[in-house]
C-alpha positions, -999 to +999 in steps of 0.1 A: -577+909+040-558+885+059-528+872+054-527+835+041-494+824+054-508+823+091-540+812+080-543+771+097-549+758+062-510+771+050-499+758+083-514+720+079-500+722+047-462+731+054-462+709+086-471+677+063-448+687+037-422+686+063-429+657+081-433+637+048-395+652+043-383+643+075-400+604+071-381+601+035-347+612+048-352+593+079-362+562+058-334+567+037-309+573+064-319+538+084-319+518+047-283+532+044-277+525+080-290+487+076-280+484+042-240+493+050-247+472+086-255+441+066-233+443+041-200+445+071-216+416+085-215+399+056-184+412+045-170+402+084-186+364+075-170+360+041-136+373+055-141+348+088-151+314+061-121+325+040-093+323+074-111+293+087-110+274+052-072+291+048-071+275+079-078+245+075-059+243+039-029+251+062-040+225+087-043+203+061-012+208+042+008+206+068-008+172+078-001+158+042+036+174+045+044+153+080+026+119+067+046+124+035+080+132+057+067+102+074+064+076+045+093+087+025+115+079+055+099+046+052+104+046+012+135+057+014+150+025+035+123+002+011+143+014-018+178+009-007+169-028-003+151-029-035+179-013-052+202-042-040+184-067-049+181-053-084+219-053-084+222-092-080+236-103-115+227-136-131+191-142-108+160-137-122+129-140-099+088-143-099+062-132-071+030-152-070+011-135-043-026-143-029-046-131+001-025-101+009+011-086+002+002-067-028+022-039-015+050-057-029+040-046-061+044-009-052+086-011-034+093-031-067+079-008-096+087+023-076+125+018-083+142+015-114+156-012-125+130-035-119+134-058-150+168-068-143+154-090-118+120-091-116+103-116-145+066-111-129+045-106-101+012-124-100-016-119-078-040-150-086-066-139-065-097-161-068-102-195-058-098-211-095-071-189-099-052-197-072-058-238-080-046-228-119-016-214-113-010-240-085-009-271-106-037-284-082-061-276-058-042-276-018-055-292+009-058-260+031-055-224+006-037-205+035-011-236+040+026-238+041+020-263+012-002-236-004+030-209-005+057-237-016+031-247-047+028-209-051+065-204-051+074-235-076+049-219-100+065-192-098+100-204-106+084-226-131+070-194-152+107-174-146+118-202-165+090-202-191+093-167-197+132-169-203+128-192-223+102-177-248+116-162-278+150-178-282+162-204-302+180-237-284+210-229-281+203-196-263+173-214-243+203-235-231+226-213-225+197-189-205+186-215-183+216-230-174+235-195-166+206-181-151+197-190-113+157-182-109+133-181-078+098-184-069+085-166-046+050-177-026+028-162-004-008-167+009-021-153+039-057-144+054-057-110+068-087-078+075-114-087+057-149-066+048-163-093+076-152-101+109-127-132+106-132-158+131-099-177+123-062-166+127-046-135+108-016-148+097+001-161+066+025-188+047+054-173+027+081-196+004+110-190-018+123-217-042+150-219-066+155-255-077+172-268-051+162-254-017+132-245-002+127-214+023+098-209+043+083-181+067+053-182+091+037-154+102+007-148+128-006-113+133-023-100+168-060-094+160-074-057+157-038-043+158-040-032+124-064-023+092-063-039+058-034-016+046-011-025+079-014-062+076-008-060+038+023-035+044+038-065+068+033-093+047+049-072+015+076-066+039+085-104+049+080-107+013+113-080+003+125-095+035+126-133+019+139-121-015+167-102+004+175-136+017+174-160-009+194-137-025+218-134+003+215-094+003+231-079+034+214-045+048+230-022+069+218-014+103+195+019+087+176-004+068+159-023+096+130-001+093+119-025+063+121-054+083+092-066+097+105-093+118+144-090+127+158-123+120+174-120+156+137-111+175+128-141+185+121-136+220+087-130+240+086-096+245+100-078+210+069-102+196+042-089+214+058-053+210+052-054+172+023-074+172+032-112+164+016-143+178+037-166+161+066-162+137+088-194+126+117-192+098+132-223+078+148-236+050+153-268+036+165-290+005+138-296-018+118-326-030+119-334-064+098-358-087+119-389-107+103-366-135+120-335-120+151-349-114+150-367-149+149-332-166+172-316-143+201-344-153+199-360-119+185-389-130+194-410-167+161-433-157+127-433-137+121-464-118 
């Protein structure tokens, strides 16, 4: 009888038993192998997206950290001239705005104090808006005449508003004690379409008695929206300061738009001006004006 373990049939057997061993634990071994493979390259990609987008959160706060630097230097000299001017005693002031200079709005509230001066700013936008608060509709809307009817309706509400709410006797005494100025300003600047006409604007101030007015004319395609705004809010400050007659120190220049003293050639084209002109003058008044100002007993 022979013996079975060397018969073929026994070997066939044990040699596919073993190979179907070996094929399992080389099948396991590569699914481990690519399994643990894929899951370091993944691992190496999620660790690589996480220090680019750490990256760029650094990048990016550090961008938002020098442009902050940046403006508060810029707030910082817009407040200590807004601060003065909210220390002038016995003036009270309103902004009628149109076309551009909103920014204004923004130096003004961002300081306390703002009521001790400041009766209102207006921003009549629209056409009818503009012609309402007006009195009448202008010849030309971005006009010289435009920002002294602006500025007059300004100093007319000042004097509306301080007169609201009191009795005779203290409406007297309030309007009579209280000096008040309207402020104007219309001005065409960036637009959604290309403009084919100047970029400039008319600014006035008016306080019953005098009349000061500003011209300004900006070189095309030197700034966006938000930089021609930003200058014409500036020359806005910048006529308040001198109605007012507030004085700023040499460190506050960087509110200034146009130096009163840069008149010449070359410091104009450096910042960007075509055309900038300055004046003041006594104002015109009505025989109806003058009658209810007591400058006048009759109207001929």
């Amino acid at each position: 009888m022979s013996d079975s373990s060397s018969s073929p049939f026994f070997v066939l057997c044990v040699w596919g038993l073993c190979s179907t061993v070996v094929a399992r634990a080389i099948r396991v071994t590569l699914t481990t192998t690519i399994t643990s493979r894929s899951i370091t390259a993944a691992a190496r990609i999620r660790a690589l997206k996480q220090t680019t987008l750490a990256g760029r959160h650094r990048a990016r706060k550090l961008l938002l950290q020098s442009q902050s630097s940046e403006t508060s230097g810029k707030m910082d000299r817009s407040q200590a001239l807004v601060e003065k001017l909210y220390k002038v005693a016995g003036t009270k002031i309103a902004i009628a705005t149109t076309g551009s200079g909103g920014d204004a709005i923004r130096a003004l509230t961002q300081v306390p104090g703002m009521s001790q001066l400041v009766m209102e700013i207006s921003v009549p936008y629209a056409k009818e808006s503009s012609i309402e608060y007006m009195g009448g509709e202008p010849r030309k809307f971005v006009s010289e005449d435009s920002a002294i009817m602006l500025a007059k309706g300004a100093f007319e509400r000042a004097r509306l508003l301080t007169a609201l709410g009191k009795c005779s006797k203290e409406t007297v005494k309030a309007l009579t004690s209280t000096r008040f100025v309207g402020i104007g300003c219309s001005a065409a600047v960036v637009s959604s379409r290309p403009r084919r006409g100047k970029h400039h604007g008319y600014l006035a101030a008016y306080d019953g008695s005098s009349v000061w007015t500003r011209y300004v004319s900006l070189e095309k395609g030197r700034r966006d929206r938000k930089g021609e705004d930003q200058c014409f809010a500036k020359q806005i400050l910048q006529l308040a300061a001198d109605v007012l007659d507030v004085k700023q120190d040499d460190d506050e220049e960087g509110v200034l738009f146009v130096p009163p003293a840069s008149d010449d050639a070359a410091s104009m084209k450096d910042m960007g001006i075509v055309a900038y002109k300055s004046d003041r003058k006594q104002a015109k008044h009505s025989g109806l004006q003058r009658l209810s100002a007591g400058e006048a007993s009759t109207i001929l």
